[in-house]
LOLUMKOL-622095 format. One record per residue (C-alpha): x, y, z; residue in one letter; residue number from 0. Coordinates in nm, 3 decimals, decimal comma. Each point is the difference from the previous one (the first is absolute). Layout:
% LOLUMKOL-622095
         X         Y         Z   filum   migu
         X         Y         Z       A    NUM
...
//
This chain:
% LOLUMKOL-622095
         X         Y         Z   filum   migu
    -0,290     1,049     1,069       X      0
     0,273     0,203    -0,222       X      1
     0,073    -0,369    -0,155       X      2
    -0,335     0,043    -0,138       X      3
    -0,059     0,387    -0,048       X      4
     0,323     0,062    -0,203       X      5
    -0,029    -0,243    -0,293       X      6
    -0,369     0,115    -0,041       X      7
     0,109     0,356    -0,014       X      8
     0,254    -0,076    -0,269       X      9
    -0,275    -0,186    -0,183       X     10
    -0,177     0,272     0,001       X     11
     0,246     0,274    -0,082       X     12
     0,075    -0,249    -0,315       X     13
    -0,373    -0,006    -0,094       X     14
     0,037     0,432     0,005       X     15
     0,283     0,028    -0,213       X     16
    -0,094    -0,103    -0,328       X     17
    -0,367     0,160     0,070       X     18
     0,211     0,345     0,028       X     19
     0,269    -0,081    -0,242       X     20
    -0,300    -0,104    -0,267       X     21
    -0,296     0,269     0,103       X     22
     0,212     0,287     0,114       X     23
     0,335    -0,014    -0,169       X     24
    -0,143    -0,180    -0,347       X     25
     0,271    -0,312     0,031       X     26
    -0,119    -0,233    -0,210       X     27
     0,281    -0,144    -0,180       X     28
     0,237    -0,039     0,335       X     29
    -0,293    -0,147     0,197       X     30
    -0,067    -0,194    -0,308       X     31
     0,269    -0,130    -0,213       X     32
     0,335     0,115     0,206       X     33
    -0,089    -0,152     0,397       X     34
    -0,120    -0,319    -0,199       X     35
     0,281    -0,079    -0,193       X     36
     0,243     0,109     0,301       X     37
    -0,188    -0,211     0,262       X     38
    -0,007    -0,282    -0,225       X     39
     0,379    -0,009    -0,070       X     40
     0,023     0,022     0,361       X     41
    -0,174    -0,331     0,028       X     42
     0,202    -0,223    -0,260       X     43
     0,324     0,183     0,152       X     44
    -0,093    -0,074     0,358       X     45
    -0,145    -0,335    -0,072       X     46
     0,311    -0,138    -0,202       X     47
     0,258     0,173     0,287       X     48
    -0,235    -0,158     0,350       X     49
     0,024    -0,370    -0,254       X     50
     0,319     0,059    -0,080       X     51
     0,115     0,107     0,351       X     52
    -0,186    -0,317     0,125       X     53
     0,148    -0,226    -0,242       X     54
     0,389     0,101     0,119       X     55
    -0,140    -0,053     0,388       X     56
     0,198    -0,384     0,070       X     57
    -0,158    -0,291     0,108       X     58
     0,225    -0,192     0,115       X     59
    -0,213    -0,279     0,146       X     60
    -0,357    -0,205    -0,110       X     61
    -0,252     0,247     0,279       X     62
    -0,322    -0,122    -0,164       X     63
    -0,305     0,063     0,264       X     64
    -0,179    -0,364     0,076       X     65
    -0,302    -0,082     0,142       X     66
    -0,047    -0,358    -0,033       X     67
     0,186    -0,326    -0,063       X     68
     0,320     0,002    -0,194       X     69
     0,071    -0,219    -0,224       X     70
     0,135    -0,372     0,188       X     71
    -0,056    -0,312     0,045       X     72
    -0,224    -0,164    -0,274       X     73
    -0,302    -0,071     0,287       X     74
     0,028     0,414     0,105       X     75
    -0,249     0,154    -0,186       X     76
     0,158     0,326    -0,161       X     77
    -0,155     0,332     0,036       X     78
     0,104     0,074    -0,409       X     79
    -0,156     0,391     0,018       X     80
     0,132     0,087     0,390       X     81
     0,332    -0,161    -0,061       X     82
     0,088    -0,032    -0,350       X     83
     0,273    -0,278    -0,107       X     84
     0,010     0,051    -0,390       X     85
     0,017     0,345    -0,225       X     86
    -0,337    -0,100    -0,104       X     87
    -0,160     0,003     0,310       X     88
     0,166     0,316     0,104       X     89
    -0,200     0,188    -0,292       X     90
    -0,307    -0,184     0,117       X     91
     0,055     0,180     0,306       X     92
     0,092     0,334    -0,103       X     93
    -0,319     0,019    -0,238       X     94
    -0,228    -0,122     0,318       X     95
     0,145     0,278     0,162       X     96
     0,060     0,269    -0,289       X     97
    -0,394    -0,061    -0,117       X     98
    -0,156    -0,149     0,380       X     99
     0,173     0,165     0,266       X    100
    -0,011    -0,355     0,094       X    101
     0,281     0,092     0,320       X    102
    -0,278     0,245     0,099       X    103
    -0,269    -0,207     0,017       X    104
     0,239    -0,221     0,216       X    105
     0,033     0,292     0,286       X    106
    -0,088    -0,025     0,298       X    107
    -0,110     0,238     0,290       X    108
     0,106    -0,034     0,362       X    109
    -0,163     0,138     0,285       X    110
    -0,040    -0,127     0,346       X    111
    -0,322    -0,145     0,145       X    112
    -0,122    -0,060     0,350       X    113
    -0,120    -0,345     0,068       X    114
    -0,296     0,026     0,297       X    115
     0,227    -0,006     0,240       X    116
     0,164     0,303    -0,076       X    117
     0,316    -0,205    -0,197       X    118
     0,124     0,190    -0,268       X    119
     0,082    -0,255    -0,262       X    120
     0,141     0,101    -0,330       X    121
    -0,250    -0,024    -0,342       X    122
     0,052    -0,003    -0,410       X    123
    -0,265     0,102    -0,174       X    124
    -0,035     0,035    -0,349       X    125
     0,021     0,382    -0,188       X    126
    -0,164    -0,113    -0,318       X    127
    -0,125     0,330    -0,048       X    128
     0,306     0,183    -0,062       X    129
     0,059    -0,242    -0,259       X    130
    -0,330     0,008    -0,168       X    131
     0,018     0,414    -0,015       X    132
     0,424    -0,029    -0,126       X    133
    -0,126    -0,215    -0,250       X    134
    -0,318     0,169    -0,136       X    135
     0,237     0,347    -0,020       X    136
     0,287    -0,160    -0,164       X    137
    -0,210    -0,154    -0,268       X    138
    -0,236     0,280    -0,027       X    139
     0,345     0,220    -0,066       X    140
     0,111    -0,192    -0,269       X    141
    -0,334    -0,058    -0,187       X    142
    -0,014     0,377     0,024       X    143
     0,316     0,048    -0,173       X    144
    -0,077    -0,262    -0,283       X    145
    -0,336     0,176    -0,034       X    146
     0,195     0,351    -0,071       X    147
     0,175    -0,186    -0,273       X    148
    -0,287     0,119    -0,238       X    149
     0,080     0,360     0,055       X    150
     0,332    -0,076    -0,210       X    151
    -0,082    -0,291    -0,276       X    152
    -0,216     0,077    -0,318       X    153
    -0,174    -0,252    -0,057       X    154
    -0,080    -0,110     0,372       X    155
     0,117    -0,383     0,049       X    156
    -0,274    -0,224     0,023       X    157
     0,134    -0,156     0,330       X    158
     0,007     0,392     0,135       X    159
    -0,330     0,072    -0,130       X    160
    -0,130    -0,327     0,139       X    161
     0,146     0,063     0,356       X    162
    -0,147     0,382    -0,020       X    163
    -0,354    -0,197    -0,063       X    164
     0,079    -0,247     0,283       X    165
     0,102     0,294     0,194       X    166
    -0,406     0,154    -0,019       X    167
    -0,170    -0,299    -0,058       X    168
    -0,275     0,100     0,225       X    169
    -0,055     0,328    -0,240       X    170
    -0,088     0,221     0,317       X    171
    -0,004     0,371    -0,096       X    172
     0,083     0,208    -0,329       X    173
     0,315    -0,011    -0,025       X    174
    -0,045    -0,380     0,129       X    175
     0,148    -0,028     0,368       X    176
     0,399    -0,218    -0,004       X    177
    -0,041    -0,286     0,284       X    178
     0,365     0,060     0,052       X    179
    -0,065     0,370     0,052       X    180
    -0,176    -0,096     0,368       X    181
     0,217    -0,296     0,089       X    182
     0,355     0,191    -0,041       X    183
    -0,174     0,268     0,184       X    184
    -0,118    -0,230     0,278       X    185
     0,312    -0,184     0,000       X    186
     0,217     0,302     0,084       X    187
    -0,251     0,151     0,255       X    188
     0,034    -0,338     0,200       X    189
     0,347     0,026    -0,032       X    190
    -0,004     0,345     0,112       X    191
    -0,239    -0,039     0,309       X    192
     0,153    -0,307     0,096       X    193
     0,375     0,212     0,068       X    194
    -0,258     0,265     0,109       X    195
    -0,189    -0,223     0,269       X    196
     0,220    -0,254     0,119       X    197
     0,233     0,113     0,290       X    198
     0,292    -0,209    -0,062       X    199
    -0,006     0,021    -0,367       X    200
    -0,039     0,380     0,010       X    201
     0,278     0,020     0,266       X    202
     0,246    -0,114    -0,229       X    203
    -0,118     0,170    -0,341       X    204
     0,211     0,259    -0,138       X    205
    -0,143     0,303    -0,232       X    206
     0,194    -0,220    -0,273       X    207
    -0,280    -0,274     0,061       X    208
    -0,310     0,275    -0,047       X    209
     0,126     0,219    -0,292       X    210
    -0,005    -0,252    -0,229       X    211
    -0,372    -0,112     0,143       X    212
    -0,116     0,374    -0,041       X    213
     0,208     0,019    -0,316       X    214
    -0,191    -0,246    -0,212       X    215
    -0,348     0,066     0,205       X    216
     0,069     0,341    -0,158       X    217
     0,080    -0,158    -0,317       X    218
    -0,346    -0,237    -0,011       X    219
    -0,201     0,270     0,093       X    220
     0,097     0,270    -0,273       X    221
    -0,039    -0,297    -0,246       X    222
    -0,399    -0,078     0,132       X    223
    -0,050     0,405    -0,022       X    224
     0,163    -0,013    -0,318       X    225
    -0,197    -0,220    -0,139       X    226
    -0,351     0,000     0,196       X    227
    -0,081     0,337     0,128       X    228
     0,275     0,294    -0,152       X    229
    -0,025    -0,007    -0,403       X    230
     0,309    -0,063    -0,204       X    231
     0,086     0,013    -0,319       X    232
     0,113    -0,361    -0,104       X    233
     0,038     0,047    -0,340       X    234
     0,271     0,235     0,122       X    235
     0,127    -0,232     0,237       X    236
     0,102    -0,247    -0,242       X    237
     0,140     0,209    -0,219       X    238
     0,234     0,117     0,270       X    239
     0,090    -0,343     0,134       X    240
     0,018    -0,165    -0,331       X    241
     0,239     0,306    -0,062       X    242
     0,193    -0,093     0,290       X    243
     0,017    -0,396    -0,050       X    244
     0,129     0,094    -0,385       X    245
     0,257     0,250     0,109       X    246
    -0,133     0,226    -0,182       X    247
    -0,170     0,243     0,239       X    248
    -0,218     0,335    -0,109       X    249
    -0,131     0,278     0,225       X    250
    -0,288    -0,131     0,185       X    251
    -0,346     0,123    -0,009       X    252
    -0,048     0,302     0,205       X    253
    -0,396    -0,111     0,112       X    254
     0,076    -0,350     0,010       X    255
    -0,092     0,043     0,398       X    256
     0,256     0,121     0,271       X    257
    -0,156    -0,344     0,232       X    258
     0,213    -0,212    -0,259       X    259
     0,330     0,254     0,020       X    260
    -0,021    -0,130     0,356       X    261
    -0,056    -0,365    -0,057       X    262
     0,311     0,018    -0,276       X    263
     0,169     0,185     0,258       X    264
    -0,041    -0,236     0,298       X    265
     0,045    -0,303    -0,194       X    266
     0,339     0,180    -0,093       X    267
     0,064     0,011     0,358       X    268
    -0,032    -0,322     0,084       X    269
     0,237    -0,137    -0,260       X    270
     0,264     0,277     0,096       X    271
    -0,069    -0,168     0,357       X    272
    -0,009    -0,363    -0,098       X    273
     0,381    -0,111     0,018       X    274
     0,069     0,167     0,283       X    275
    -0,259    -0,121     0,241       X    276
    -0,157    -0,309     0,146       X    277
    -0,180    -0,039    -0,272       X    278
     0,331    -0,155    -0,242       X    279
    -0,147    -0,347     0,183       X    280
    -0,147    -0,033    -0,331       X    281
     0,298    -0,096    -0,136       X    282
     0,205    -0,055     0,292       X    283
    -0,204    -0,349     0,089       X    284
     0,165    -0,189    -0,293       X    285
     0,335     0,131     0,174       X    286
    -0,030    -0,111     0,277       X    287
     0,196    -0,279     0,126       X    288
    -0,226    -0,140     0,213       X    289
    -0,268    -0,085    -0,287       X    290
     0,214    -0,055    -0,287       X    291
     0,252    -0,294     0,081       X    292
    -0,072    -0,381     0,126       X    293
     0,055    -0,192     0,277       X    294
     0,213    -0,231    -0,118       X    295
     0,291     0,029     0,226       X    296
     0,027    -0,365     0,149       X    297
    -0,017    -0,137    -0,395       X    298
     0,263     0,279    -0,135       X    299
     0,310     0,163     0,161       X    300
    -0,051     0,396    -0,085       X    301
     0,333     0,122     0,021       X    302
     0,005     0,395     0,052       X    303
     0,097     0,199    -0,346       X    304
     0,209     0,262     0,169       X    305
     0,212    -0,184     0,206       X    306
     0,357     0,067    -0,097       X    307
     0,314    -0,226     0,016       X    308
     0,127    -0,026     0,363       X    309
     0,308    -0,100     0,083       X    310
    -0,036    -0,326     0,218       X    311
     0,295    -0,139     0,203       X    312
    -0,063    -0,387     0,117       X    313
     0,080    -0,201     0,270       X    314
     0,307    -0,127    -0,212       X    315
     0,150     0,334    -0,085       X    316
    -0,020     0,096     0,384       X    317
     0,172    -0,282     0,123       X    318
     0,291     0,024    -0,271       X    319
     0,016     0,357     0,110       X    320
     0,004    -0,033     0,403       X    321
     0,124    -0,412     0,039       X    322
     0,302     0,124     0,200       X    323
    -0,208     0,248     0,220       X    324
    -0,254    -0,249     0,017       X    325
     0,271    -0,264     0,101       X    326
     0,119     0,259     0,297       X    327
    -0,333     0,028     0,119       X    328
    -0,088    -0,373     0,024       X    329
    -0,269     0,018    -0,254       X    330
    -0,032    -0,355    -0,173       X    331
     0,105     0,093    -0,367       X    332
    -0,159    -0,246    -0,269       X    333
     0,368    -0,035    -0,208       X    334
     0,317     0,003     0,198       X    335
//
C-alpha cells in the first residue's frame, strides 16, 4: 500500500507548494517565470543526454521483434508490418505502432480455465481495453498540448483554432466543455484502477508507475478547475506565456489566480521528471532496436561495427610451427 500512498503524498505536497509560495510568501515571478524556464531546460538537456546515451548503446546484431512470416520463398506470404524486410516497411511499422499501439492491440492475456472436468487448460484472451484507454489518453495528451499552442501565437493558427472548435463541437456549457478534457481524464483513471485492482499487475507496480498517473491526474484536474469552475485571468495568462515562449519574460500578474500558479507549477514538474523516468518511452521507441531495424539477415551478412582486428593463426601456421612435435607424436602432418 506505501507503493501507492507515497507518490500521492508527494503529489500532493507539490500541489501545496506553489499555493504557499504564491498566497503566503507573494512568489510570483519564481513560481512563474524562473521554475518554467529551469524545468524546461531540464527537458531538452535530459532528452538530448537519455537519446544520446541510447544512441552510443551497440547493437551489434539485427534483434528486430517478429510476429509473422519473414520474408522467403516467393509462395510464403510475408508478414511486411510484423517482420519487416525493406527500410520502408520498417517505418510502416514504427508509425502503426508510434500512432496505433498496434503491438498493444496484439496482446494477449493468459489465465487458466477449468474444462468440466476439473482440467485446467491454459486460455488467451484478448485485453483490447487497455489498448482502447492507452490510446484515447495518448491522443487526448497531445491534442491537449496542440490546443495550448494558442496561449503563445498571436494570431491563433487556423489549424489550432479549428482543432480548439473540433475540440467542443458539441458546445456543452459556457465556457464550452473540451471532449478531450473527459477522455484524458478517463483514460488515466482506467489506467490507474487497473494497477489499483488487478492483483498481479499491482504486485509488481512500483511508486515510479503511480506518480506519474497522480502527477498528470493532478495536472488535468487543475486545468478543468482552471478553466470551468475557479476564475482566471486569461488575458494575463497569455501575456505571461507569450512572455515566456519570446524570452522575454515580465512579472506576472499578482490576481491572475493561485489555481494556475499550480497548474504552471505541476506542469513544471513533470518536465523536470520526464527524462528521467519511464516516461522517456516517448522517444525511446524510435531507439529501440527491436522496432527500428529489418529482418533481413538471410538476404544480407550484418557484420558487427565494433569488432576489432583479431589476430587469427590457421591451420597452416600451426603446422609450420609444431611439424616436428607433431611428427613425434604420430599426428599425420599435411606437408612433410
Amino acid at each position: 500500500m506505501s507503493r501507492v500512498i507515497f507518490p500521492l503524498i508527494v503529489v500532493l505536497v507539490l500541489i501545496a507548494i506553489p499555493i504557499l509560495g504564491v498566497k503566503v510568501a507573494g512568489l510570483h515571478l519564481l513560481f512563474g517565470v524562473v521554475i518554467p524556464y529551469v524545468a524546461f531546460a531540464i527537458f531538452i538537456l535530459g532528452f538530448i543526454w537519455r537519446v544520446i546515451y541510447w544512441a552510443q548503446s551497440p547493437v551489434p546484431f539485427r534483434i528486430p521483434t517478429t510476429a509473422g512470416q519473414q520474408r522467403s520463398l516467393p509462395w510464403f506470404k510475408q508478414s511486411r508490418w510484423d517482420n519487416p524486410f525493406t527500410t520502408g516497411e520498417v517505418i510502416v511499422r514504427m508509425a502503426l505502432e508510434v500512432l496505433c499501439f498496434r503491438s498493444l492491440f496484439r496482446n494477449k492475456r493468459i489465465d487458466f480455465r477449468q474444462l468440466p472436468d476439473g482440467t485446467p487448460i491454459l486460455r488467451y484472451s484478448p485485453t483490447k481495453w487497455l489498448w482502447a484507454f492507452a490510446l484515447l489518453f495518448h491522443w487526448s495528451f497531445l491534442i491537449i498540448l496542440i490546443r495550448h499552442i494558442r496561449l503563445a501565437t498571436v494570431p491563433i493558427p487556423g489549424p489550432i483554432e479549428f482543432l480548439d472548435h473540433l475540440d467542443a463541437i458539441f458546445e456543452i456549457g459556457l465556457p464550452q466543455l473540451y471532449l478531450t478534457d473527459l477522455t484524458i481524464l478517463a483514460g488515466l483513471l482506467f489506467l490507474l484502477c487497473r494497477r489499483l485492482f488487478i492483483p498481479q499487475l499491482r504486485y509488481i507496480s512500483l511508486p515510479a508507475d503511480y506518480f506519474p498517473l497522480f502527477l498528470i491526474i493532478s495536472i488535468v484536474c487543475s486545468g478543468m478547475l482552471m478553466r470551468y469552475f475557479l476564475r482566471t485571468d486569461i488575458v494575463g495568462v497569455k501575456e505571461l506565456v507569450m512572455g515566456l515562449v519570446s524570452f522575454h519574460p515580465h512579472a506576472p500578474v499578482k490576481d491572475i489566480g493561485t489555481i494556475f500558479f499550480v497548474h504552471i507549477f505541476l506542469v513544471s514538474c513533470l518536465f523536470a521528471y520526464f527524462p528521467f523516468s519511464k516516461l522517456m518511452h516517448m522517444g525511446g521507441v524510435f531507439l529501440s532496436p527491436t522496432r527500428n531495424l529489418a529482418n533481413n539477415s538471410r538476404y544480407k551478412r550484418h557484420i558487427n561495427p565494433w569488432n576489432y582486428p583479431v589476430k587469427t593463426h590457421p591451420y597452416e601456421e600451426y603446422e609450420e610451427e609444431f611439424r616436428e612435435f607433431m611428427k613425434q607424436a604420430g599426428i599425420p602432418v599435411e606437408k612433410e
